[in-house]
N, C-alpha and C positions, 0 to 999 in steps of 0.2 A: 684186730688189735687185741693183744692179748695182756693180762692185769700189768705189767712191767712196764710196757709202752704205755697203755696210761695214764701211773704213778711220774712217768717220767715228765710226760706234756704236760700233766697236771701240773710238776713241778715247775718245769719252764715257765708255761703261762703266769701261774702266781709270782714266780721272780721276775719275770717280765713287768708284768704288773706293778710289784714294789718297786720297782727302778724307775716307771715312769712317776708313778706315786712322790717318791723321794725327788726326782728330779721337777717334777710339779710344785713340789713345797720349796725347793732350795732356790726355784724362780721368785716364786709368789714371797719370800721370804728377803729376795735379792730388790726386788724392786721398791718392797714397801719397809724395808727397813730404814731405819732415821737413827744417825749417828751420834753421841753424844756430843760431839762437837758442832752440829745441825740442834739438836734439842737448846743446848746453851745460847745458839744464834738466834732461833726463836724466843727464847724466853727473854730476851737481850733488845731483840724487836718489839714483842709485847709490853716489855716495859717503856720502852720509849715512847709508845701508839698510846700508853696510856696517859703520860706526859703530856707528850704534846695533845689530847683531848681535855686535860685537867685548864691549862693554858689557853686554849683555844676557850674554852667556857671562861675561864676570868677575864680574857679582852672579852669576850661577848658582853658581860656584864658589866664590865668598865666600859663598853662604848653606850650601852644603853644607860647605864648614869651619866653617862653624860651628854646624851641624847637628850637627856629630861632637864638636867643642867641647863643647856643651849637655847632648848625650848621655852624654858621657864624665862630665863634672860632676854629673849625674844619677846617673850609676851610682854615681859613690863618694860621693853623697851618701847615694844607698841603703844603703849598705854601711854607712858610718857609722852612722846610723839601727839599722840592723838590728846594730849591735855595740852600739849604745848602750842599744837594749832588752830586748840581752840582757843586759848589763851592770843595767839597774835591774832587771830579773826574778833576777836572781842575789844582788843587794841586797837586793831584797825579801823575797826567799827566807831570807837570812841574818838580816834583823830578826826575821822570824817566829821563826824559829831560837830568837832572844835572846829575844824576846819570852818564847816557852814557856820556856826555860832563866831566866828569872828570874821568873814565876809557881813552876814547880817546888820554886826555891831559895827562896821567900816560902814555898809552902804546907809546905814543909819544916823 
């Protein structure tokens, strides 16, 4: 092979070369490119994702006040309850009372 032949192969191969090269990048360029009408949709989605997480925390926090709300009303409902059967067990206790206190005063 004499200097001519190769200047020439050498030439090929390096144009060879940049043709895969360029055709390498105009893939890698095709597949991961994102169109401005895709960027606008995401950022479009992003905002709403943020939304709706803003929302999703204020019911969280409006159901735990009133989680605590419910709770709370429950307790002193209990309470009540429990004052108020003590309250008729103390009544009932006093009838009997009467009760016997005027059998006694009858059989007497």
């Amino acid at each position: 092979m004499n200097r001519t032949e190769f200047v020439i192969a050498t030439a090929i191969i390096l144009f060879v070369a940049f043709c895969m090269g360029w055709f390498a990048n105009w893939l890698i360029h095709r597949f991961t490119h994102v169109s401005r009408s895709d960027v606008g949709e995401l950022e479009r989605m992003a905002q709403e994702l943020h939304e709706a997480e803003e929302t999703r925390d204020q019911s969280i926090t409006y159901l735990q006040q009133r989680e605590a709300e419910l709770t709370n009303q429950l307790s002193q409902t209990e309470a009540e309850l429990n004052a108020a059967m003590e309250g008729l067990r103390d009544a009932r206790y006093e009838a009997e009372e009467l009760r016997a206190y005027i059998e006694r005063a009858q059989q007497a």
